[in-house]
N, C-alpha and C positions, 0 to 999 in steps of 0.2 A: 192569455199570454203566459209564458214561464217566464218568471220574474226572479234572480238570485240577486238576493241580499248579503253581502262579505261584511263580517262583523263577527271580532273574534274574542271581545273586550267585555261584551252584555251579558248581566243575567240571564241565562235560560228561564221558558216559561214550566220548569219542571213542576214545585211548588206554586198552590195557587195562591199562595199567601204574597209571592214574590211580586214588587212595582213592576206595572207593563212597563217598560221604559221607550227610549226612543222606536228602535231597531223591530220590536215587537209590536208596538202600535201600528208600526207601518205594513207590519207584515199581515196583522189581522184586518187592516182596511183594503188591501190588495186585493187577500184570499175572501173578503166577504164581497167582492163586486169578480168572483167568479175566476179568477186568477189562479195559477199554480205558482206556488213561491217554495223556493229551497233556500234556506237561513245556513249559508256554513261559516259553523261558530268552533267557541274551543271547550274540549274535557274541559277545563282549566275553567273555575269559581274565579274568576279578576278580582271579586269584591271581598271574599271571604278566604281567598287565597286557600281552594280546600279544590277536590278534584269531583265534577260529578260521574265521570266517566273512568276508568283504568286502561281504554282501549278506544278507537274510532267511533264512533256510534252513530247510528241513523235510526232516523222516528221518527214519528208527528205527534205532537202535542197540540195541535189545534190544528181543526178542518182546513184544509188545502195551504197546511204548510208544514213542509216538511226540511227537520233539522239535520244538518251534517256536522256533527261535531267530530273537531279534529284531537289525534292529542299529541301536546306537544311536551315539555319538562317541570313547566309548572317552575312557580317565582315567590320569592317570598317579600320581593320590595315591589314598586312600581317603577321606579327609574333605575335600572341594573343591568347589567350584561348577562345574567340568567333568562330575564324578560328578551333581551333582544336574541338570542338563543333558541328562547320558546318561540320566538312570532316566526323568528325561522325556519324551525322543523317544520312549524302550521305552513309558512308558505309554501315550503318544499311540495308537502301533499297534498296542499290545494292545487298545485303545477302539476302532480301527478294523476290525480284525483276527477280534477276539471276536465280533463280530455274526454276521457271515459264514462261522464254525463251525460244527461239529455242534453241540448241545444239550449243555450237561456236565449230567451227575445230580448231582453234588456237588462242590465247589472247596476246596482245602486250599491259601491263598497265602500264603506267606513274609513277614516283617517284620521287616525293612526286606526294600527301599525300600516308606515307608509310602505313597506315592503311585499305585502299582501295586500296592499292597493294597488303598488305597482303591477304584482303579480295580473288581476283582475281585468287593469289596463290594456295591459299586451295581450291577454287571451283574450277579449273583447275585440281590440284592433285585428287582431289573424284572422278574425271571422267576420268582421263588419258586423259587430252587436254594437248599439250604443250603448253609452256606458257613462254614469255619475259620479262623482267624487264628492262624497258628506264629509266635508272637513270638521274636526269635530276639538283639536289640539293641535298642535303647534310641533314636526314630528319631521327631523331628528332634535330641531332648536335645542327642547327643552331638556336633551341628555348634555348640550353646551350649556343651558342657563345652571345649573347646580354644578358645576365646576367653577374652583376661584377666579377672578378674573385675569390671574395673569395664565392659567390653563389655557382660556376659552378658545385663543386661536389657533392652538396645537388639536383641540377638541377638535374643532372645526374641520382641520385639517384629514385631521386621523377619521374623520366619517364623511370626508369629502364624497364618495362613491354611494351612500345614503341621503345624501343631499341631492345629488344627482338621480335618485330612483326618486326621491318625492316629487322633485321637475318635473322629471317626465314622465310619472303617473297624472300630475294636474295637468300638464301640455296637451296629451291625449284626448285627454276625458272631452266630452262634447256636453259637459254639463258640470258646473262644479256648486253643490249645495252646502250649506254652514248654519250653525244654529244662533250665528249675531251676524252685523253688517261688519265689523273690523275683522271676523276670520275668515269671515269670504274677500274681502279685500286683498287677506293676506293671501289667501288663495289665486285670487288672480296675479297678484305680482308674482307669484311663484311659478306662474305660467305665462307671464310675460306678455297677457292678452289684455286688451278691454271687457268690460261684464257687457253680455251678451241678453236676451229676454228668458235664456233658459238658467241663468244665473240666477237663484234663489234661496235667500234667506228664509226657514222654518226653523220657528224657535224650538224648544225642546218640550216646551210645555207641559200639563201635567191634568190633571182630570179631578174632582171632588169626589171620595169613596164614599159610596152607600152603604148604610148601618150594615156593619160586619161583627162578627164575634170578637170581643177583644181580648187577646189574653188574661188571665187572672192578676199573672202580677201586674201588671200597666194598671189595671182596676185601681187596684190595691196601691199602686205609685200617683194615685191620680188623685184618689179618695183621703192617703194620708199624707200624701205632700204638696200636694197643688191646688188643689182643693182652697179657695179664699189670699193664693199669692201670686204675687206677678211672679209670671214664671216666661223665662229666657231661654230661649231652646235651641240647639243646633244638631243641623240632622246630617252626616257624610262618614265619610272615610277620615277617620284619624291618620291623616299620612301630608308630607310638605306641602301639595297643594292648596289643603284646604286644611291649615293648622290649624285648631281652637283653642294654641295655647293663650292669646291674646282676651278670651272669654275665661278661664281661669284667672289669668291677673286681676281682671275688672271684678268676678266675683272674690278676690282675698281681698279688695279694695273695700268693697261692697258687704261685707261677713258679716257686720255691726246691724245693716239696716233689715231690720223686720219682715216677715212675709215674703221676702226676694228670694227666687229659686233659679238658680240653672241647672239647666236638664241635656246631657249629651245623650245623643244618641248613635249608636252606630261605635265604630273599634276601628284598627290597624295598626300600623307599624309602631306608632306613637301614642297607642294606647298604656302600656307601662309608665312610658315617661308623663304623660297626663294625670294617671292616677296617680304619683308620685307625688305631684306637684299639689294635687288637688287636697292631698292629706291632711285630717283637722280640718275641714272647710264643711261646713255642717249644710253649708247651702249651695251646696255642689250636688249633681245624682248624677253618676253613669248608668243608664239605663241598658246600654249594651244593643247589639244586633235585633233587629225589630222589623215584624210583616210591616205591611204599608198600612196596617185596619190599626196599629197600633201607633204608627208614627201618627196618621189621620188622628187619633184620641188624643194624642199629650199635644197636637198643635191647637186643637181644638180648644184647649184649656189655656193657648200661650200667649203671651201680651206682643213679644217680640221675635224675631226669627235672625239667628246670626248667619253671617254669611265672613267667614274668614279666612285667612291665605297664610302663607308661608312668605317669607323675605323673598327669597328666590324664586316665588311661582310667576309664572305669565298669568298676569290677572285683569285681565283685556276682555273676560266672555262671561257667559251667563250659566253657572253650575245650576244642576240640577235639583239642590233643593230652594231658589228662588221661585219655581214655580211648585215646588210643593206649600212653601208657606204663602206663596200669595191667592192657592188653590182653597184653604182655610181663611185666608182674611186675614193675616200675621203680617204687621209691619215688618219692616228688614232694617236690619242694624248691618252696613256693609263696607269693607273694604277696598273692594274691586275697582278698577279703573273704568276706563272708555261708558261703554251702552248701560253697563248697569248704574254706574255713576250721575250717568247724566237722566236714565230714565226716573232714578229715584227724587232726583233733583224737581224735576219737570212735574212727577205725578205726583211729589209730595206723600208718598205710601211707608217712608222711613226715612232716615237719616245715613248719611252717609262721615267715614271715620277713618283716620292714618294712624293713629297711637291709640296706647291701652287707654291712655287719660281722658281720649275722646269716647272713647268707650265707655270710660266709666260715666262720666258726665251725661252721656247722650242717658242712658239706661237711667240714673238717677233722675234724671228730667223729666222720662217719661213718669218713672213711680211716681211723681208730685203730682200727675197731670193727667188721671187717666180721662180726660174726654177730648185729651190731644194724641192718645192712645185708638180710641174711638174711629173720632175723625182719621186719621190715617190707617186702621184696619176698613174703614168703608172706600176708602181708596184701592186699598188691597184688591176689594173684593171688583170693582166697579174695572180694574185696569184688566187683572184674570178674565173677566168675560168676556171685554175688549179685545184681547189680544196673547189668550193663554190658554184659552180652555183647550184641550187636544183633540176633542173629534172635528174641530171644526181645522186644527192646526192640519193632522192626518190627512183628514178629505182633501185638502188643498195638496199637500206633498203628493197623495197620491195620485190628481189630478196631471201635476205635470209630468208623475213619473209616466204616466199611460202616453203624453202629449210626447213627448221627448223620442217614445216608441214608436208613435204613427208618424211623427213627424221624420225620424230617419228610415223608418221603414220604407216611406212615398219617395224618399230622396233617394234610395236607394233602390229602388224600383227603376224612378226615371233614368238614373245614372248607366243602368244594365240598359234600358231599351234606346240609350245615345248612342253606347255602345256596340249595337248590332247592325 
């Protein structure tokens, strides 16, 4: 089958240092049971906000998948009218672009950006291709949720006709997938239906890296700072979402107590203002931008794994590095609402927190206590194999994605021979 995956947000597999992440995992389990897959993604790094492209680009980086990157203007926030700008040009020539393809058999695109989902939708519907929607965020909402709240209904207003493309990109689709059960929810209210059997939850999951080369300095950050201390780590994007200024407080709270380390890793927009804060904190390390062989090494070493938000974020889902640290065995010190709230609850693999003071406390508890540290990274590990590991997540998404194709395919066969 030719299988197009719409995703314009993900890491390229350009670098082999770079995490498979979602979009990529899917594409290598496609293309290795014989499949043609076309990945049309963007010039445009989302994570490092840097360009890999200067122009359109096509290639294959890995056997029977071949990338379409778009380029669009490139953003230097994540929630911006430059961003909504750039997904626009992308979608323009994906509109353009798309015609003049080969035929997809079936389309699985990404959401956000919901415009180039919509885009997807419609070209899918002209041609009777089934077609997925991976709800992935919450898209146009969250350009309303960081507006004050006496904005929000003018916000509302003023992208009334983006609210309307996200509708009816989910109405369309004959299949709406999500990486927790509240964003498929939200999913289907958005389309106004009941969940169907082709409705499915696949978490994001994440994989355990085999012995890799590690950088020299991680060595070196490993050997003379971590090395004998409980060590606090958090792994993302410096930006509203996933604020870590709340792990800052709890480490100036925390400066006094001996052997305690936190360890950022990863940058963005909030990275100055972080370092700012962080100053004189002897038990603070920004480690910076980091392969996945390096992130795997400082977790390897970590007692706990933060998981933190911004005031204003939708914090209802399950970010991406909950399953890198419960891929190591790292309890989670967490924020978040809904499924991760309650999973942490239930599995007991960390604690869960609303203020810095709970933070600070939870973390303190843990140093007193490392065989309650123990017992909850063996949880970690026991709940990951249960229900995280990715090739076994992969082979399943992939399963229904082939299901979803035979299954409209027959339907649309019969329909043509009613017809005659």
């Amino acid at each position: 089958m030719k299988i197009w995956l719409v995703q314009p947000s993900e890491q390229l597999p350009i670098d082999p240092a770079v995490r498979r992440l979602r979009t990529r995992l899917l594409a290598e389990e496609l293309a290795s049971r014989g499949h043609e897959v076309t990945w049309w993604a963007s010039c445009f790094n989302h994570l490092r906000k840097q360009w890999y492209f200067d122009r359109d680009t096509t290639f294959v980086p890995i056997k029977g998948v071949t990338i379409r990157a778009l380029k669009g203007i490139g953003y230097s926030k994540n929630v911006s009218l430059r961003r909504v700008l750039d997904h626009h040009i992308i979608t323009n020539k994906f509109k353009n672009q798309s015609g003049l393809a080969e035929r997809a058999d079936i389309i699985v695109t990404s959401f956000p950006p919901h415009n180039l989902a919509n885009a997807a939708v419609c070209y899918a519907a002209d041609r009777h291709i089934p077609v997925a929607v991976d709800v992935r965020d919450k898209w146009p909402d969250n350009f309303v949720d960081v507006l004050p709240t006496g904005l929000k209904g003018i916000g509302r207003l003023a992208l009334k006709y983006e609210f309307h493309k996200r509708n009816h990109a989910l109405t369309r689709a004959q299949a709406i997938y999500s990486m927790t059960e509240p964003l498929l929810s939200w999913g289907l209210k958005c389309a106004n239906r009941k969940r169907t059997n082709y409705d499915r939850v696949f978490y994001l999951g994440s994989y355990r890296e085999s012995d890799t080369v590690v950088p020299e300095q991680i060595q070196r950050l490993i050997a003379e700072r971590l090395n004998g201390c409980m060590v606090v780590t958090f792994v993302g994007t410096f930006s509203t979402y996933h604020n870590p200024e709340a792990a800052i407080q709890a480490a100036k709270k925390l400066q006094s107590i001996p052997n305690l380390v936190f360890v950022f890793m990863g940058d963005g927009d909030l990275g100055p203002t972080l370092r700012k804060m962080a100053q004189g904190l002897k038990n603070v390390v920004f480690a910076g931008w980091a392969d996945s062989a390096s992130i795997a090494a400082v977790l390897k070493q970590s007692h706990l794994g933060l998981c933190t938000s911004g005031k204003t974020s939708e914090r209802n889902f399950l970010p991406n590095k909950v399953f890198s640290y419960l891929a190591e065995g790292v309890p989670l010190a967490s924020v978040f609402d809904g499924e991760l709230r309650d999973l942490i609850n239930k599995h007991q693999f960390g604690f869960n927190f609303f203020s810095v003071e709970e933070l600070t406390l939870g973390v303190l508890r843990l140093y007193e206590n490392r065989e309650l540290i123990e017992k909850m990274a063996e949880r970690a590990r026991s709940f990951f194999n249960e229900h995280c590991d990715a090739a076994s997540i992969y082979r399943n998404y992939a399963d229904w994605v082939e299901r979803l194709a035979k299954d409209s395919h027959e339907y649309n066969s019969k329909l043509t021979q009613l017809k005659k």
